[in-house]
N, C-alpha and C positions, 0 to 999 in steps of 0.2 A: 483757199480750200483747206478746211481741218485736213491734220494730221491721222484722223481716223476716217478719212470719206474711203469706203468702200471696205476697211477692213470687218474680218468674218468675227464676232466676237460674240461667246459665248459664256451666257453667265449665268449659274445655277444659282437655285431659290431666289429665284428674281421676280416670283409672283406679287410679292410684299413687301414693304420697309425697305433697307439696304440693296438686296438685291437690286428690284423695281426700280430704287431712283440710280443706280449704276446703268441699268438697261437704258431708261430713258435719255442720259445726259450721253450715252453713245450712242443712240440712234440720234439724235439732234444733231450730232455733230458730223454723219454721214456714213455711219458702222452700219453694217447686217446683223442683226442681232438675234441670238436664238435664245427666247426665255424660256428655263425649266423651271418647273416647280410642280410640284405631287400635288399641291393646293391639299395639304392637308395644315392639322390644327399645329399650335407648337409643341404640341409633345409628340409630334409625328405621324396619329393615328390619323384616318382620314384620307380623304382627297378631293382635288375639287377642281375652278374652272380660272384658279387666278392664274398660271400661264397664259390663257385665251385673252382675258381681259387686258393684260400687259400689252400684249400683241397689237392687239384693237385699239389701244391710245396712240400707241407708236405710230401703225398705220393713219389712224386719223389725222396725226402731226406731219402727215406723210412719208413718214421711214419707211425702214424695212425690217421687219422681223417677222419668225415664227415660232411656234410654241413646241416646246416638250413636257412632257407629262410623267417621264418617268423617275422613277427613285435612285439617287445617286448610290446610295446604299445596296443594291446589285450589278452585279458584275456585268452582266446583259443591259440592265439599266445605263449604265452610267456609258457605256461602248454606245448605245443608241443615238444619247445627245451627240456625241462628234460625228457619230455615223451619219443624223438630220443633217446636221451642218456640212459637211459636205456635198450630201445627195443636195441641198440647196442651194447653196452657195462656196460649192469647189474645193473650199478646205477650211483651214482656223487659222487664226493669226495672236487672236487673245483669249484667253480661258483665264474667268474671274469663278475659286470658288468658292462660293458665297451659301452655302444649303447648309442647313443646320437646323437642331431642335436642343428641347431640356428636359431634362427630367431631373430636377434639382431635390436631393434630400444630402444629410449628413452619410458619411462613410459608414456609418454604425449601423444607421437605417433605411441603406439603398440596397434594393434586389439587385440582382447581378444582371438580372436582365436589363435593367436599367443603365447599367454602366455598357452591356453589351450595342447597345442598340444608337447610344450616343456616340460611340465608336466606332460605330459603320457607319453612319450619317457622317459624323465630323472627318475622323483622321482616313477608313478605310473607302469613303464614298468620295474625298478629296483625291487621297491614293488612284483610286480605277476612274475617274474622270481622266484628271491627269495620265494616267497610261497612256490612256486610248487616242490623248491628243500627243503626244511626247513624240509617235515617230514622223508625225506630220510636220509636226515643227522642226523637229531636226535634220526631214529631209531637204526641207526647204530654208533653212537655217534663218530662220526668223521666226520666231515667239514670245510674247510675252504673257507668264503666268501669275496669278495672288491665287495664296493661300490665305483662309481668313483666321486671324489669332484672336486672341481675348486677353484684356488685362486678368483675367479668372487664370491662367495655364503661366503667365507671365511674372505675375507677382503675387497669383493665390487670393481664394476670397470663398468664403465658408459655406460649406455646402454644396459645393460645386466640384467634388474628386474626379467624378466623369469627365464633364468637360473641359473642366483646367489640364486635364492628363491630355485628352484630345488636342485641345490647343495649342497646349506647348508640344504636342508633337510635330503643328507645324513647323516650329522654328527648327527640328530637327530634318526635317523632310525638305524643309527650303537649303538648309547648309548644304547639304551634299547633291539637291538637281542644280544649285549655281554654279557649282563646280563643274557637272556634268553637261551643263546648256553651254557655257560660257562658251568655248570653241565654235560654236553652230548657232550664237546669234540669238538664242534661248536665253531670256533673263526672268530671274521667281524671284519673286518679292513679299511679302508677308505684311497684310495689314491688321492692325488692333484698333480695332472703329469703339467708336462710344455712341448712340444713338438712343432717339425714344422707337421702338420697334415694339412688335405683338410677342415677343419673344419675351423683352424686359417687363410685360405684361402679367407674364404666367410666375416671376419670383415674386411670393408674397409680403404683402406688404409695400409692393410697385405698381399704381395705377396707371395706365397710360392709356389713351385713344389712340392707337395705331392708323385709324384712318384722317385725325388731325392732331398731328404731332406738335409738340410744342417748337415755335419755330428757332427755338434757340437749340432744339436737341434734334432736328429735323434731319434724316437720315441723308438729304442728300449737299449736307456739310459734311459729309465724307468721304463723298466719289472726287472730289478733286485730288485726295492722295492716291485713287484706283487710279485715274487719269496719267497721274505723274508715272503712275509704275508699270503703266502701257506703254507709254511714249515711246518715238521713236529714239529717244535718249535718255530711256528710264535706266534707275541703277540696278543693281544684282546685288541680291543677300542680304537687302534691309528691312529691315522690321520698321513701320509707319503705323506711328499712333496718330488716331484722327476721330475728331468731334466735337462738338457746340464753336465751329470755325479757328479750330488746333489745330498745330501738328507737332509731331516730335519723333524723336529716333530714341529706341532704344537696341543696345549693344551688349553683349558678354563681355566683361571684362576680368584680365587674369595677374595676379601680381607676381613678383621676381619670386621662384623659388627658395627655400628654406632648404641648405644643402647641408647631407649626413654624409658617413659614410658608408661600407658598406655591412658595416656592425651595428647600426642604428636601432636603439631600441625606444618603447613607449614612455618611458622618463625621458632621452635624447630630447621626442618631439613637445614632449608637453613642458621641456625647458625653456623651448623657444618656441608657443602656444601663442603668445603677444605680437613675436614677428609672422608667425602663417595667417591671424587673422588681422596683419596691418594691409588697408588696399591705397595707402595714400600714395603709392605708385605703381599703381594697376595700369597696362597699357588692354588697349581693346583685341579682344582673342586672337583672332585671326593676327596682329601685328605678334602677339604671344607666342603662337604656334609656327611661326615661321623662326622666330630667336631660336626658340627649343631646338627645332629641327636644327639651325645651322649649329646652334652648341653639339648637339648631340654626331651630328656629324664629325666638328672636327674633331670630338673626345675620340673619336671610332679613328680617325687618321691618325690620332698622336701617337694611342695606341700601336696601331701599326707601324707607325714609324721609329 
């Protein structure tokens, strides 16, 4: 028996590309699946019947799933998908979220509404999803959540201010719910998928067939990273890069402080400019932030003592 037969898993913009092939490789494997998607265009406007159609494949494979229609980008919206999935199927166990749009111009020549609007789609439509699932999971202290990142928020890439901002706010919104799940069985994981999708469509100058993807950028050589960070033995707090059959991890990494004292001024730092930007012994943050904390600790006992 898969390790997913019978769990509730939910996973927005799953009308298309990524989403779609995430739903379907969890209904095959014995999941209840509830596909949302607005079925609108990629720049968001719109709507349409690609939830239904999702639905309709699964069932013919014989799963289980049903469709949501609503905009993760409202507040009532995004409460509704967890609300389906329980009135269907009792509660949630995985929340993959996957809904997003573009609206790509340079920072000089993007309306604000433009930044606004990939904002509630991306970081604020990921945010109110995830709410509305958080006290289910934590009552019943099993969860596992993706938030979906981009090399675009991660490393930057031109033209893209809105959504690379979004992006990398998953990586902040993932640090602090792992911390907060970890006692209660809740583990957020964050993927950065590479695929050919209708999305990388609409950046010009990138043609793609969204409905036959080339099989080497084939979206769903990415759901085996969603798969890993469902498991019943997925990790917590990693960032998973995944596509054309990769993977990788990337990590924050921080180096040994440059220490002043408490007279330190901007000649001080820029005497030793060569050692703040050496990282040739850079440990990974989290092992960084825990050094800090103990040093700063015992400074505060010597002190007193």
């Amino acid at each position: 028996m898969s390790e997913f037969q019978d769990k509730v898993v939910v996973i927005t913009g799953a009308g298309n590309g990524l989403g779609k092939a995430h739903a379907l490789e969890f209904a095959r494997r014995g999941a209840k699946v509830v596909v949302n998607d607005l079925g609108g265009r990629g720049d968001g406007t719109g709507s349409g019947d690609a939830a239904d159609l999702v639905v309709a494949e699964i069932k013919k494979a014989g799963g289980t799933a049903i469709a949501n229609k609503a905009s993760v980008s409202s507040k009532e919206g995004a409460k509704s998908i967890i609300d389906d999935a329980v009135k269907a199927f009792g509660t949630v166990h995985i929340l993959v979220n996957n809904a997003g749009i573009l609206r790509d111009k340079t920072f000089k020549k993007m309306e604000l509404a433009d930044w606004d609007i990939v904002m509630d789609v991306h970081l604020n439509g990921t945010a109110y999803v995830t709410h509305a699932a958080w006290p289910i999971m934590y009552d019943q202290q099993y969860g596992r959540i993706v938030l979906t990142s981009s090399v675009s928020g991660i490393y930057g890439n031109f033209g893209q201010a809105n959504y690379g901002a979004a992006k990398m706010g998953m990586l902040g919104l993932m640090n602090v719910l792992e911390k907060e799940g970890m006692s209660k069985n809740v583990r957020v994981n964050t993927l950065a998928p590479g695929a050919e999708t209708r999305l990388i469509g609409t950046i010009p100058g990138r043609e793609v067939n969204p409905d036959n993807p080339d099989p080497s950028r084939h979206p769903r050589l990415v759901t085996p990273a969603v798969l890993l960070m469902c498991s019943e033995d997925a990790p917590t707090g990693k960032v998973i890069h995944a596509g054309n059959g990769r993977f990788s991890v990337s990590a924050i990494y921080t180096n040994d402080d440059v220490v002043f004292g408490p007279d330190v001024t901007y000649e001080d730092l820029l005497a030793k400019k060569d050692k703040l930007f050496d990282m040739s012994t850079a440990k990974e943050g989290a092992v960084r932030m825990r050094q800090m904390r103990e040093q700063m600790a015992a400074a505060a006992a010597a002190k007193k003592g």
